[in-house]
NUKOL-593258 format. One line per 3 residues: number of its first residue (from 1); their letters; for each residue x, y, z negated of N, C-alpha, C. Coordinates in pm, whole numbers. Layout:
% residues N
NUM = a = X Y Z X Y Z X Y Z; ...
END
This chain:
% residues 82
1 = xxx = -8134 1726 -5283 -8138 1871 -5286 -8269 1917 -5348; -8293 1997 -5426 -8350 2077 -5536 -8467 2133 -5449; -8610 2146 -5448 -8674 2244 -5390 -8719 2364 -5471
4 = xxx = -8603 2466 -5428 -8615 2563 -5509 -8743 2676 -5516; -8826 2630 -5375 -8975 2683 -5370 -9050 2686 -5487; -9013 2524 -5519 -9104 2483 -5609 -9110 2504 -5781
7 = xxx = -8984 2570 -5800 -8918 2598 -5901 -8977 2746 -5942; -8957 2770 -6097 -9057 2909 -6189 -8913 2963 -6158; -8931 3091 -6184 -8810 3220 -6203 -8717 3166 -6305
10 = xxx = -8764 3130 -6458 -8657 3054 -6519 -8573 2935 -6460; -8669 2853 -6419 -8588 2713 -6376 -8461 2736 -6254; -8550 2828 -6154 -8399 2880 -6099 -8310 3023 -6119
13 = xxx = -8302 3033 -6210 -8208 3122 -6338 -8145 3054 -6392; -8202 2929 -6432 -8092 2804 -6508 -8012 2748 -6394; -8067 2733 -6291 -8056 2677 -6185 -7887 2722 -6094
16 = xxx = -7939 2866 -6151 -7825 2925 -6070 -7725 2982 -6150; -7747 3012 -6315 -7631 2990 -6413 -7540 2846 -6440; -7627 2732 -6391 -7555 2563 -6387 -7457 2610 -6238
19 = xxx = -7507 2633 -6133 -7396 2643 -6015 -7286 2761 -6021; -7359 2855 -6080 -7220 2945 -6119 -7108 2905 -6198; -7129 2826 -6306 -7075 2748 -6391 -6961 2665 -6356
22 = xxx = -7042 2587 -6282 -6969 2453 -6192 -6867 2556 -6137; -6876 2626 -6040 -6810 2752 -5931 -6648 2763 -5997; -6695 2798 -6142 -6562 2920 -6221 -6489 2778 -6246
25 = xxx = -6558 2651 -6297 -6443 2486 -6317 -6337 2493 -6208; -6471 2496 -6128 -6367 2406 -5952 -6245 2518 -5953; -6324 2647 -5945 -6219 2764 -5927 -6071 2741 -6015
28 = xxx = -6088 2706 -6151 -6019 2719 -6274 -5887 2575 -6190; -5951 2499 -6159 -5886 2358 -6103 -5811 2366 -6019; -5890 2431 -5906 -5829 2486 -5782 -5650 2532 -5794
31 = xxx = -5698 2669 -5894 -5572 2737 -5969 -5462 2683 -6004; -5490 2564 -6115 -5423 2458 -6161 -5379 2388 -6005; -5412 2329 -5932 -5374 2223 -5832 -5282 2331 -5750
34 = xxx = -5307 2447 -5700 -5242 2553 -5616 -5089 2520 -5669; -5082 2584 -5795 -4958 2611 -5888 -4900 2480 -5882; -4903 2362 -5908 -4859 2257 -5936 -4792 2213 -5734
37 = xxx = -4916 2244 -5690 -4855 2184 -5535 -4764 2316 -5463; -4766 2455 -5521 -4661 2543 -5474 -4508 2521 -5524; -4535 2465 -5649 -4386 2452 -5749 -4318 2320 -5659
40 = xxx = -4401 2181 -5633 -4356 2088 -5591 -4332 2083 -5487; -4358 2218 -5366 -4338 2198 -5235 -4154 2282 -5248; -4206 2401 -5395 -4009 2466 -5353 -3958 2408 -5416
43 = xxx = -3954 2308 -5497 -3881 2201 -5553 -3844 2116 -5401; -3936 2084 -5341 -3893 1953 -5225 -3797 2055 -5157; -3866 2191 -5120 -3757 2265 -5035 -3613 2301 -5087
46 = xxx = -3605 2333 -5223 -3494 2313 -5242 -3407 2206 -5275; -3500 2112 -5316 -3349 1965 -5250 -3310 1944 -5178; -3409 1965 -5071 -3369 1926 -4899 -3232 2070 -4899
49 = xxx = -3194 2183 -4929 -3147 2281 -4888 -3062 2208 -4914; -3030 2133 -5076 -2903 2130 -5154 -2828 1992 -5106; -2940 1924 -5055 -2867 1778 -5000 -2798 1869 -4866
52 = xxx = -2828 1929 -4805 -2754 1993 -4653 -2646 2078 -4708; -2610 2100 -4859 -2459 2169 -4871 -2369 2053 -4920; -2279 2119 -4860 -2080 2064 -4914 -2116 2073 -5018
55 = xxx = -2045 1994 -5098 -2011 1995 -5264 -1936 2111 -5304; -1863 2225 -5283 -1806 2329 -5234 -1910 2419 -5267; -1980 2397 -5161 -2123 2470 -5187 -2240 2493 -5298
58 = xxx = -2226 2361 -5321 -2276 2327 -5439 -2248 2388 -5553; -2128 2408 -5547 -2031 2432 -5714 -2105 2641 -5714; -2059 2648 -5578 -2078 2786 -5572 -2227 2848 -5598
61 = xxx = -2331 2769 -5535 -2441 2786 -5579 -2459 2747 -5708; -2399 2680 -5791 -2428 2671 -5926 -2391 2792 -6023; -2295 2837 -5991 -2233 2961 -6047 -2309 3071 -6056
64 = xxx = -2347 3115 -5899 -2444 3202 -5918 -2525 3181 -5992; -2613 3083 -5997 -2733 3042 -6061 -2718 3093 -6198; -2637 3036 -6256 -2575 3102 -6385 -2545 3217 -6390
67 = xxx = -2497 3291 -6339 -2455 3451 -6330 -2570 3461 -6331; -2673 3402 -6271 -2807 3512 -6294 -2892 3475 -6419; -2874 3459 -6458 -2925 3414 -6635 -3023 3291 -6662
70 = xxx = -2985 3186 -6589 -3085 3074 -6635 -2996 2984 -6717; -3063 2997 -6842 -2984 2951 -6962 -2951 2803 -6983; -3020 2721 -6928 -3046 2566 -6933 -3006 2477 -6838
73 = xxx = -2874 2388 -6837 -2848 2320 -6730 -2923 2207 -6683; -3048 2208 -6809 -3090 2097 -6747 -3230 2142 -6636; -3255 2274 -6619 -3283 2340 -6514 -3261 2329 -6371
76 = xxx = -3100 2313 -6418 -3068 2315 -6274 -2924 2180 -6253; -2909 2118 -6332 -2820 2056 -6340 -2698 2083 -6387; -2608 1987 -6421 -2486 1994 -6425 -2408 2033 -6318
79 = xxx = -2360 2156 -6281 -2273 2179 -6186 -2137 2103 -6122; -2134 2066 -5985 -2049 1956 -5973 -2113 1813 -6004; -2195 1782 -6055 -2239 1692 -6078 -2310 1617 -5939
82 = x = -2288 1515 -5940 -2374 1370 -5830 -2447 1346 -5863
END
């Protein structure tokens, strides 16, 4: 640890533009890791939902899905599909 006593007005000005610095990374990372571990937790939650429906269910939740405009089956799968 730094003795900032001992330090001129510049040195801790640099001092404390280097830790602000560092601050906005971690922050920037943080952001990144949040997003990535929120997507992968409603991803886990929604498999677990979809393994607990009938195939029935399945078909029907696929439909909607589509009625609501997500263009790409490989989004969400092949409907009916195992």
């Amino acid at each position: 640890m730094e003795n900032y006593e001992d330090m001129s007005i510049e040195q801790l000005e640099k001092e404390n533009n280097k830790l602000s610095a560092r601050r906005l990374e971690i922050k920037s990372e943080q952001m990144k890791i949040v997003a990535v571990l929120e997507r992968k937790r409603s991803e886990k939650e929604a498999a677990a939902k979809v393994a607990r429906m009938t195939d029935k269910e399945k078909q029907a939740m696929a439909r909607v899905i589509q009625a609501e405009g997500i263009e790409s089956t490989e989004a969400v799968g092949e409907p009916g599909a195992k």
